[in-house]
SERO-769112 format. One record per residue (C-alpha): x, y, z. Coordinates in steps of 0.5 Angstrom, whole numbers, plus 500, padded with zeros to 3 digits. Layout:
N
> X Y Z .
...
END
This chain:
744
> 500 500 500 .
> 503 507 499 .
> 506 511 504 .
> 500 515 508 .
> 505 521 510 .
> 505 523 503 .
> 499 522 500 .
> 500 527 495 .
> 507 523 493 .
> 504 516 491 .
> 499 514 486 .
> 495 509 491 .
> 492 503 489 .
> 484 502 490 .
> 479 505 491 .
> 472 502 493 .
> 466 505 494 .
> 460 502 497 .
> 453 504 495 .
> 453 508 488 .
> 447 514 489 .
> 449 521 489 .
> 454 522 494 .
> 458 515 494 .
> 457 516 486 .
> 460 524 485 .
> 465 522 490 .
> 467 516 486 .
> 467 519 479 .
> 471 525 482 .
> 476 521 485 .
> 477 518 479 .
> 478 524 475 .
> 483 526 479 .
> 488 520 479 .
> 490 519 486 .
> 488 511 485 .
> 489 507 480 .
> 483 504 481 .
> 476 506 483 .
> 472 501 485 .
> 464 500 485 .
> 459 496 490 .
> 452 496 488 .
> 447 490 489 .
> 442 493 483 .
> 445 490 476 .
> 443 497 472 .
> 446 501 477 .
> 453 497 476 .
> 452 498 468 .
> 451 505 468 .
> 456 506 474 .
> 462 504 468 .
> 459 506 463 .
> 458 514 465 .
> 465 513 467 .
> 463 514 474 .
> 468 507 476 .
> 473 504 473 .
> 468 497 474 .
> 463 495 479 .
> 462 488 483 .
> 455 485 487 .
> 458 482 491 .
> 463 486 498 .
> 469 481 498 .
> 471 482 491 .
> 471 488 490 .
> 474 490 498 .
> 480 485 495 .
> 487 489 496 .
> 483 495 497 .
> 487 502 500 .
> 480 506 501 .
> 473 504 502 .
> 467 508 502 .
> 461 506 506 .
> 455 511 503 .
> 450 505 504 .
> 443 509 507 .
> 445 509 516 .
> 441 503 517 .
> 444 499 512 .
> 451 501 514 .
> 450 496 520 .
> 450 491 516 .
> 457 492 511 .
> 460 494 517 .
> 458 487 520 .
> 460 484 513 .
> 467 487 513 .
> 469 485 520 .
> 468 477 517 .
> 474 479 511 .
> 482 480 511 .
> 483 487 510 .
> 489 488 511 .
> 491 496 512 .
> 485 499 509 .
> 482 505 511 .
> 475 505 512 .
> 471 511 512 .
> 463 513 510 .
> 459 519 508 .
> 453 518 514 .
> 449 523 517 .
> 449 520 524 .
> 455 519 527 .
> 454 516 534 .
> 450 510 531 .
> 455 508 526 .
> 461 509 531 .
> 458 503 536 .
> 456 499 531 .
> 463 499 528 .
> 465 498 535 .
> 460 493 535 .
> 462 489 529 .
> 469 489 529 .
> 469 488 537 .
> 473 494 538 .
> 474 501 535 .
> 479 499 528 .
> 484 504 528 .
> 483 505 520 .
> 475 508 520 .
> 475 514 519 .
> 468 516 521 .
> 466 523 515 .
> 460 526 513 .
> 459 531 507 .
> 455 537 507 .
> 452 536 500 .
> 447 534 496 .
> 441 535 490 .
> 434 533 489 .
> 436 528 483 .
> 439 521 486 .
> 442 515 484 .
> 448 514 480 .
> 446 517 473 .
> 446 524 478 .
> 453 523 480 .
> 456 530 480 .
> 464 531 480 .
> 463 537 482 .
> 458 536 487 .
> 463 537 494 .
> 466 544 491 .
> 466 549 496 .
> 462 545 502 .
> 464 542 507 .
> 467 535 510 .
> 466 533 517 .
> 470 529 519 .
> 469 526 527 .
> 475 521 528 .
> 475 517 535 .
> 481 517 541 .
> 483 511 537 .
> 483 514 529 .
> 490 513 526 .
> 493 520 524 .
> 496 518 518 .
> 488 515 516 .
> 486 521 518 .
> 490 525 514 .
> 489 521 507 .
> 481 521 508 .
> 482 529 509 .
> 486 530 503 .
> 482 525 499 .
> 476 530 499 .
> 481 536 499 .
> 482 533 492 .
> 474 535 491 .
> 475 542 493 .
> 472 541 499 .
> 472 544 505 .
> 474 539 511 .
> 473 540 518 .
> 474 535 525 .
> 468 535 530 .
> 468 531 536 .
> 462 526 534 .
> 457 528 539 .
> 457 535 538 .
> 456 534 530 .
> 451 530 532 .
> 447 535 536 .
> 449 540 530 .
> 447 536 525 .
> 440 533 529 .
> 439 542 530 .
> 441 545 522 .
> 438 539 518 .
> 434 533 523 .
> 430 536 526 .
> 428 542 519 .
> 427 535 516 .
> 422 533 522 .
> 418 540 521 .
> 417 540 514 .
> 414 533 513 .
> 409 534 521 .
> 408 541 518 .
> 406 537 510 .
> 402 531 513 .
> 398 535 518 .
> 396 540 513 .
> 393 533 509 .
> 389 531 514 .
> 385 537 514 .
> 378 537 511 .
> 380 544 507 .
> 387 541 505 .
> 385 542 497 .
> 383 550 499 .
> 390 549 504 .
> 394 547 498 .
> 392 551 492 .
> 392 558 495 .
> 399 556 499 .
> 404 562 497 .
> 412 561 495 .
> 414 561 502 .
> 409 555 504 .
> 413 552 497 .
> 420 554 500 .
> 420 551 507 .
> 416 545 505 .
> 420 543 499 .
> 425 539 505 .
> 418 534 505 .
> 419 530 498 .
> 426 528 500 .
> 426 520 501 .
> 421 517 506 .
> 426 512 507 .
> 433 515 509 .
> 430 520 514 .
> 426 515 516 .
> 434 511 518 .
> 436 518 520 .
> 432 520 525 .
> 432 513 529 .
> 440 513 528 .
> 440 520 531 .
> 434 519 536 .
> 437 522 542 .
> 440 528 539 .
> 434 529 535 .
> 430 529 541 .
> 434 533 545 .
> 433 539 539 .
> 426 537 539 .
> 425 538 546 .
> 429 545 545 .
> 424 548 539 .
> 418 546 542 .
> 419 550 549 .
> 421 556 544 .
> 413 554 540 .
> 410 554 547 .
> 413 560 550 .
> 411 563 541 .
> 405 560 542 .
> 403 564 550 .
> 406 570 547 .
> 400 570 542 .
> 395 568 547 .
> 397 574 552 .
> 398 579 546 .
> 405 580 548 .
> 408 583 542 .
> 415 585 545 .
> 417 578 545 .
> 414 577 538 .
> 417 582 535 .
> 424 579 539 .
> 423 573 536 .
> 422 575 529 .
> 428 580 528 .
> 433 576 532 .
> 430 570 527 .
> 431 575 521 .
> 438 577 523 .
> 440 570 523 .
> 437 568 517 .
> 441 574 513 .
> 447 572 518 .
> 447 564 516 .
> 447 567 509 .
> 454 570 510 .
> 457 565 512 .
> 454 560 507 .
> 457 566 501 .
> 463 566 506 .
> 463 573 507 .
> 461 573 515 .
> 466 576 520 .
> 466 569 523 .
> 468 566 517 .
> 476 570 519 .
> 475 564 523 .
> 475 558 519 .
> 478 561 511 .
> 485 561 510 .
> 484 565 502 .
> 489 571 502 .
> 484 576 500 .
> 489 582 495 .
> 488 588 493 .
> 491 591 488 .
> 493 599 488 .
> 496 602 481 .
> 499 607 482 .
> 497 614 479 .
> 490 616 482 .
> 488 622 484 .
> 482 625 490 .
> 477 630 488 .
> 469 630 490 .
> 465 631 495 .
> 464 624 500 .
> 461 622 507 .
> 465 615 510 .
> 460 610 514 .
> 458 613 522 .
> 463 612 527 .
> 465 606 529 .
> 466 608 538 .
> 459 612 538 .
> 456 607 534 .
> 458 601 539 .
> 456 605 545 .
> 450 607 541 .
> 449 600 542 .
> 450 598 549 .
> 447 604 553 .
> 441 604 549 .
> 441 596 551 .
> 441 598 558 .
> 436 604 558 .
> 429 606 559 .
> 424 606 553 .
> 426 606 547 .
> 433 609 543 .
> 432 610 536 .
> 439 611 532 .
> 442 615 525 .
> 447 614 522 .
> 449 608 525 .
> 456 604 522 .
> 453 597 519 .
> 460 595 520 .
> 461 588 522 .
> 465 590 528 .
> 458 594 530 .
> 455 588 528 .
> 458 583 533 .
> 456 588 539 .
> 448 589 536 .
> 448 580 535 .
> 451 580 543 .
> 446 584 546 .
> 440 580 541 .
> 444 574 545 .
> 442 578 552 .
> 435 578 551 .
> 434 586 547 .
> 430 586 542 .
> 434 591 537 .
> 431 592 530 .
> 435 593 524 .
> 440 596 522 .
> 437 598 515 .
> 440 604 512 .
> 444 605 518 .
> 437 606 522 .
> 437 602 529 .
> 431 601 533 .
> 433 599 541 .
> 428 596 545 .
> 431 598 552 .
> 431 593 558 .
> 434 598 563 .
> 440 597 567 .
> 438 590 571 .
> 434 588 564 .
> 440 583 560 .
> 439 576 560 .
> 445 570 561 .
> 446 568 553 .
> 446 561 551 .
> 453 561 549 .
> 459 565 549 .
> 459 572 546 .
> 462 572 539 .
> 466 578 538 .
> 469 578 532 .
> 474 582 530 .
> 472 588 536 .
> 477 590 541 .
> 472 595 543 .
> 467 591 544 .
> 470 585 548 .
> 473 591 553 .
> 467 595 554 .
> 462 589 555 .
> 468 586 560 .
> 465 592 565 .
> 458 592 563 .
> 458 584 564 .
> 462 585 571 .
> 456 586 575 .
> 451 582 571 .
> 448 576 576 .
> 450 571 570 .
> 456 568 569 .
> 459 570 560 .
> 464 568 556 .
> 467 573 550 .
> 470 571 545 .
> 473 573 538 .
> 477 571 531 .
> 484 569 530 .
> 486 577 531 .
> 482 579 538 .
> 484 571 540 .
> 492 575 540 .
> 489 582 544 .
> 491 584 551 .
> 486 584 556 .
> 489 585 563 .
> 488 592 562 .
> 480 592 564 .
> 480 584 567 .
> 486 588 573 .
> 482 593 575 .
> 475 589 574 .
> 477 584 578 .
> 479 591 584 .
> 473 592 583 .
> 471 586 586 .
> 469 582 579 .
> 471 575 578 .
> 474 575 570 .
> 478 568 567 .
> 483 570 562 .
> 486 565 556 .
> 495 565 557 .
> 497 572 558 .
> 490 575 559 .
> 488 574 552 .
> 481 572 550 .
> 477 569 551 .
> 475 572 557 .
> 470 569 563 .
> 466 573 567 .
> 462 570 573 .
> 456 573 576 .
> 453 574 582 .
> 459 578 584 .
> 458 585 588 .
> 462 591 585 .
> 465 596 589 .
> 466 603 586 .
> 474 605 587 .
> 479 610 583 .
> 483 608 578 .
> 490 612 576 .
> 490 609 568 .
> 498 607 567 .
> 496 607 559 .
> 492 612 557 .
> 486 608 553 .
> 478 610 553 .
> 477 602 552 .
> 480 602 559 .
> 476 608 563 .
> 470 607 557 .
> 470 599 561 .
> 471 602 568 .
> 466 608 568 .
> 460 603 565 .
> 462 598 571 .
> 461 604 575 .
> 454 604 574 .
> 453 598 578 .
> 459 598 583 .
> 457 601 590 .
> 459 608 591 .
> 463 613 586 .
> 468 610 581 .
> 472 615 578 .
> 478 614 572 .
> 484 619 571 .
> 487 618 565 .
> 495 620 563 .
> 493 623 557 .
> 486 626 554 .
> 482 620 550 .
> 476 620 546 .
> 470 622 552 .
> 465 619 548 .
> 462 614 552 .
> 461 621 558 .
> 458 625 552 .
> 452 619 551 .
> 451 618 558 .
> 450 625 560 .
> 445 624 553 .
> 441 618 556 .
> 440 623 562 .
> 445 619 567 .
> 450 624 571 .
> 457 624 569 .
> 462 629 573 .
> 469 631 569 .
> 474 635 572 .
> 481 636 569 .
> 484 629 567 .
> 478 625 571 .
> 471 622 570 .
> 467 620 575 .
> 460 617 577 .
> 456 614 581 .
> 451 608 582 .
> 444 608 583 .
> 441 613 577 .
> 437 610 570 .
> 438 611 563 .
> 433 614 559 .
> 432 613 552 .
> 434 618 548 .
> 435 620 539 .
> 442 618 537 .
> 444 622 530 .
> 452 618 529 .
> 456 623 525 .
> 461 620 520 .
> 468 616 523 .
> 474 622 523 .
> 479 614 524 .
> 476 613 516 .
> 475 621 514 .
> 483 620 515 .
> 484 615 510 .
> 481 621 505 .
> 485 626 509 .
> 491 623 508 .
> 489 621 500 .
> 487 629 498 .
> 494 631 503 .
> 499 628 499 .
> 496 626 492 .
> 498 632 486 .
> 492 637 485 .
> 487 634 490 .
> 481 637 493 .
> 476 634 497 .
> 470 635 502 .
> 469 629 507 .
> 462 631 510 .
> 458 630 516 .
> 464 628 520 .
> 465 628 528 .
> 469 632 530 .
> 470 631 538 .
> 476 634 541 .
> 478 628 543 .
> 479 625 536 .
> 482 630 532 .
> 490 629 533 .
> 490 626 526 .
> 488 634 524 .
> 492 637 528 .
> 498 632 526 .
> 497 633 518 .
> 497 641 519 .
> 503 641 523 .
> 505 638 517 .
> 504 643 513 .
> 496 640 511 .
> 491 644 508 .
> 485 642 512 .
> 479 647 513 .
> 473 646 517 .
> 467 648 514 .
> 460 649 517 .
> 461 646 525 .
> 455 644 528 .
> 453 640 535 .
> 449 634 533 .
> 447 630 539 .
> 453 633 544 .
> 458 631 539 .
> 461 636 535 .
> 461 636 526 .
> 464 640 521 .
> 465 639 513 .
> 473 638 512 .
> 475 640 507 .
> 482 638 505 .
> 486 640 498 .
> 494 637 496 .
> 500 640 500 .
> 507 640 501 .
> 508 635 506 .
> 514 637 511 .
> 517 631 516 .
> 516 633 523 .
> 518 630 530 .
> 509 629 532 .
> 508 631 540 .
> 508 626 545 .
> 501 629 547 .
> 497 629 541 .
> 499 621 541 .
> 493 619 544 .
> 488 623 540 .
> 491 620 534 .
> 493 613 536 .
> 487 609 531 .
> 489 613 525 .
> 498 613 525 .
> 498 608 521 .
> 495 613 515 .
> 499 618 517 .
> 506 614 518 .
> 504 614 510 .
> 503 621 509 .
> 509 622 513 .
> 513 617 507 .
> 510 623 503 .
> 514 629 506 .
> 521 633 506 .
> 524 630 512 .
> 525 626 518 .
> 518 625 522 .
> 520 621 529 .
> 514 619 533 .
> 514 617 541 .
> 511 615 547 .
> 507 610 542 .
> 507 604 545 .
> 500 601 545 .
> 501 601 536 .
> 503 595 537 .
> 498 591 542 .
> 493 593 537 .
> 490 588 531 .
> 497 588 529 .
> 503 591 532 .
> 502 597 527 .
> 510 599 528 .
> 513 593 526 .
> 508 592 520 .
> 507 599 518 .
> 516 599 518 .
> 516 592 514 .
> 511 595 509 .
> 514 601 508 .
> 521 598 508 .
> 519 593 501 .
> 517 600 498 .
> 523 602 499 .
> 522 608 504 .
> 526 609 510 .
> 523 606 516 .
> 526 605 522 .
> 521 603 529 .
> 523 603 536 .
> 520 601 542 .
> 515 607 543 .
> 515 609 536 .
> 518 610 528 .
> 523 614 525 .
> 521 615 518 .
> 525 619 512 .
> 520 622 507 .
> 522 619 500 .
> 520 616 494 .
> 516 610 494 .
> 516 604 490 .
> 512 598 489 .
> 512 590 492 .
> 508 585 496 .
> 506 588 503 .
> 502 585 508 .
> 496 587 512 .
> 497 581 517 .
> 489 582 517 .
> 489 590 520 .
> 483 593 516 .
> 488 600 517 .
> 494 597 515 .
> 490 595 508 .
> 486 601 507 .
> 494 606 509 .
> 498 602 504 .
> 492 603 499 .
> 492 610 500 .
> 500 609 498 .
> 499 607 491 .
> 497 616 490 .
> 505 617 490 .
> 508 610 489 .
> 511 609 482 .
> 509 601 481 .
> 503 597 483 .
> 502 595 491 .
> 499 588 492 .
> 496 588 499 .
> 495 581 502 .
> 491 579 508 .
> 485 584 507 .
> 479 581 508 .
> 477 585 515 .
> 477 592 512 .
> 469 590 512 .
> 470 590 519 .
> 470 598 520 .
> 470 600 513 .
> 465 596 509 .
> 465 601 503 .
> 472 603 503 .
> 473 600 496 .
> 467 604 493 .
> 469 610 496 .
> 475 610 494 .
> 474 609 487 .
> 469 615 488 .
> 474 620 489 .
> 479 618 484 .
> 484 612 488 .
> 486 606 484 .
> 485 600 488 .
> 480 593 488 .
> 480 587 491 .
> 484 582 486 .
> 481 577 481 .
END
């Protein structure tokens, strides 16, 4: 037999494949095309199957009987229906199979490892127990689709006692069918399964067959619209092989049985007692998920960073150039605070201009999980149904963060006093982010918080802990931090009060004062107390100045350029980046100022400039410290030396943006030096070449913006979490005149 360490190195022998329906038929007839075997095998007790099986190039040949065929095999696929299953297994513990793997395509895994067990007296090491998440409304061989598995997943459930090399062949095995193959414990893919598809299957078929009994079923039937159509479609699969299903999977089948129906009697009291706030919860949490599923499904979802490998490129062609008259998506910080304040008030919070970004997005689906109902986001309008301070309800699972910092670091002090114990986790990046930072004072504060190795998520939180209001002298300065603090003092006993170092965006005082709850600041410090309400209020998000300074930065240095960025808040906490780019020699105006909402917006108006290099002052740093990365190109683009210090936090951020901006900047031939508090960067020509983003939106959207002064074309690898702040960077920035795109 061939060496299993290398599968890809070696033609291996035979392949046979028992059952020759639709899966076991695509499945046979895409292995063959590719090669790996030099025989593919057929099994199948009906004589016609077998003919067209060799005829339709779907087999090599084809046997009746399994111990022909199973003679000198390397691989045998079991895709016989489950129940039948038991009986090949038993039929193959009577034959010598020497070193062959044995593996199967069922849908219930539970009961095909004891039957294994059951047949062969143990657990043979060489079964590899699969399941491919496909299929069609035709069957039988004649529907045999090579390309059947492209793009879905394989779930394969190996035991304790599962081979690692006869793992790793039948995972390469579907991999040549350009499947996606995944390892599940064999009890949690049966629950999933008996929830996503089971148990669906279980309700088409009850719903269809109650519906006939009915004396008025014709009149049912014939005026049923498309949606009856759709959700009843599942009901004309085969009788015979749910029948098997569902008896092979019976416990995990009842168990989501079990589960819906508390969900049917708690929907059905809801409209006996006219409670249309529940219905109302159900159907918009139902609604987001539904969109949500399809995201994932089109592997677009935030989620999907956490299980996709593809290295999404964009291409930046030199040459652009920045005009017009723009408004970049609403502000990221007062969008998730928007969020977790009207959550927790009284009445009813309407919002404007809210961030449809996935960061935000993870902060509205944690909150649904908590029990508020929030209607939206459409076209940037969120409706939130308030359930007061004391209001949230423990989730089901943990808290999926996505990408986002802020939302893990705020709702560790919101969660901190809650009586429910919660778990926040997050993708690949958040998994590397410090959280010390909030879980140290947190835990002063009395709460009781279980980080992963060296504080990084995720992050449990216990309930039930009684909070204790105290003073924080913040090492760092960092609004997550006094954001976090602050929002665990509404809770904590007595007064809670931060001092920062430095000055950091004050949203979170700003919108409390907004939803009516006191917040007294004095200098450097902000304090509040237990005990008061928020009320539901109007939010109106201005546009984020951290995405106007991408466009800032663009217009600064790109020959020729003028352009007005609209609507964008302008908070004296967050202007660093224009004071920054004026020291610089920018060009920046601020046109029509107003105060919306408490905060304060203005039209920017940016035209081309004559950047010069400057040495940027330590106290402007942290009201800039999201938008360095940007500025790091505009200072590559000036006449001189520009030297940043005293900040240290770039590199705890998604990447170490120092490290990474340096890297980068270095490829494109610029000279760039990082310390360990900052960057020393001498202005020069820029070329082109391969940077990486290492999956940090800014470092993406900082070297597209690049591209206006490069000679040669930049290829930026690793963009896909540009979605997560800017979901509409490309289109904008084709707008105004940058030439950059993802990469076909």
């Amino acid at each position: 037999m061939a060496d299993l360490k290398h599968p890809r190195e070696a033609q291996l022998g035979r392949l046979v494949v028992v059952g020759l329906g639709l899966i076991g038929g695509s499945f046979a007839k895409g292995i063959r095309a590719t090669g790996l075997f030099r025989e593919v095998v057929g099994v199948d007790l009906d004589a016609e199957s077998r003919r067209l099986a060799v005829e339709l190039g779907v087999v090599d040949r084809c046997e009746a009987e399994l111990a022909a065929a199973c003679q000198g095999a390397d691989v045998i696929q079991l895709a016989v229906p489950i129940l039948v299953m038991e009986k090949v297994l038993a039929q193959l513990a009577k034959l010598e199979l020497g070193q062959a793997i044995i593996t199967d395509v069922g849908s219930a895994k539970g009961n095909l490892v004891r039957a294994a067990r059951q047949a062969f007296g143990h657990m043979p090491s060489r079964f590899v127990p699969g399941h491919p998440i496909a299929g069609s409304e035709q069957s039988g061989v004649t529907a045999a689709n090579p390309k059947l598995f492209r793009r879905h997943k394989v779930i394969l459930t190996p035991v304790a006692e599962t081979d690692p090399d006869a793992l790793a062949l039948v995972g390469h095995l579907w991999r040549a069918l350009d499947a996606d193959v995944e390892h599940m414990d064999v009890a949690h893919h049966d629950q999933v399964l008996a929830a996503t598809s089971h148990l669906p299957h279980l309700l088409a078929y009850t719903l269809v067959d109650s519906l006939a009994k009915r004396n008025e079923n014709l009149e049912i039937f014939r005026y049923a619209a498309g949606g009856f159509r759709d959700f009843t479609r599942i009901a004309g699969s085969d009788p015979l092989m749910w029948h098997d299903i569902f008896l092979a999977n019976r416990d995990a089948v009842l168990q989501a049985l079990d589960d819906f129906r508390d969900d049917l009697d708690a929907l059905r009291a809801a409209v006996v007692e006219g409670d249309g706030h529940h219905l109302l919860g159900v159907f918009t949490r139902a609604r987001v998920a539904r969109e949500h599923f399809s995201k994932i499904l089109a592997r677009r979802a935030y989620v999907d960073a956490m299980h996709s490998n593809n290295d999404l490129i964009f291409l930046a062609q030199p040459g652009g150039s920045v005009n017009g008259r723009i408004r970049v998506p609403g502000d990221k910080s007062i969008s998730h605070r928007s969020i977790m304040l009207g959550s927790l008030a009284d009445g009813v919070t309407e919002v404007q201009g809210f961030l449809e970004g996935e960061d935000a997005l993870a902060t509205i689906q944690a909150f649904r999980d908590m029990g508020v109902v929030i209607e939206g986001p459409h076209k940037g309008r969120v409706t939130v149904h308030g359930v007061g301070l004391h209001g949230l309800k423990a989730p089901a699972g943990p808290l999926y963060m996505g990408n986002s910092g802020t939302s893990m670091r705020l709702l560790s002090g919101l969660l901190a006093a809650q009586p429910f114990d919660t778990t926040l986790t997050g993708d690949a990046s958040l998994s590397k982010r410090p959280m010390n930072r909030v879980a140290k004072p947190l835990r002063e504060m009395g709460a009781v918080i279980e980080t992963g190795p060296e504080g990084r998520p995720p992050l449990t939180i216990r309930g039930g802990q009684k909070l204790v209001g105290m003073h924080y002298d913040m090492p760092m300065a960092s609004a997550q931090v006094k954001s976090c603090l602050l929002l665990a003092g509404l809770y904590a006993a007595g007064e809670t009060s931060v001092t920062e170092p430095a000055p950091t965006r004050d949203h979170t005082e700003r919108m409390l004062r907004g939803f009516g709850y006191p917040v007294e600041v004095k200098g450097a410090t902000a304090k509040v107390e237990s005990g008061h309400t928020l009320t539901a209020t109007q939010i109106e998000v201005p546009a984020d100045i951290s995405s106007a300074a991408f466009f800032m930065v663009a217009a600064s240095i790109a020959e020729g350029a003028e352009l007005l960025l609209e609507h964008v808040g302008i908070n004296p906490t967050r202007t660093g980046v224009i004071d920054i780019l004026r020291l610089m020699g920018g060009d920046i105006s601020l046109e029509n100022q107003r105060e919306v909402g408490g905060e304060p917006v203005a039209d920017i108006r940016v035209r081309s400039a004559k950047l010069k290099g400057i040495d940027i002052p330590e106290d402007l740093v942290p009201l800039a410290i999201d938008e360095f990365p940007v500025l790091f190109i505009a200072a590559a683009c000036a006449e001189g030396r520009t030297v940043l210090r005293g900040a240290e936090e770039l590199r705890v951020k998604e990447s170490d943006r120092i490290q990474v901006m340096a890297d980068g900047l270095q490829t494109l031939g610029v000279k760039a030096e990082p310390t360990p508090d900052g960057i020393i960067i001498h202005g020069g020509p820029i070329g082109g070449g391969e940077v990486w983003a290492h999956g940090d939106h800014r470092i993406a959207m900082s070297f597209s913006v690049a591209s206006l002064r490069a000679t040669a074309p930049i290829r930026i690898h690793d963009c896909a979490n540009v979605a997560t702040s800017f979901p509409n960077f490309l289109a904008l920035a084709e707008q105004v005149g940058i030439r950059v795109a993802k990469e076909s």
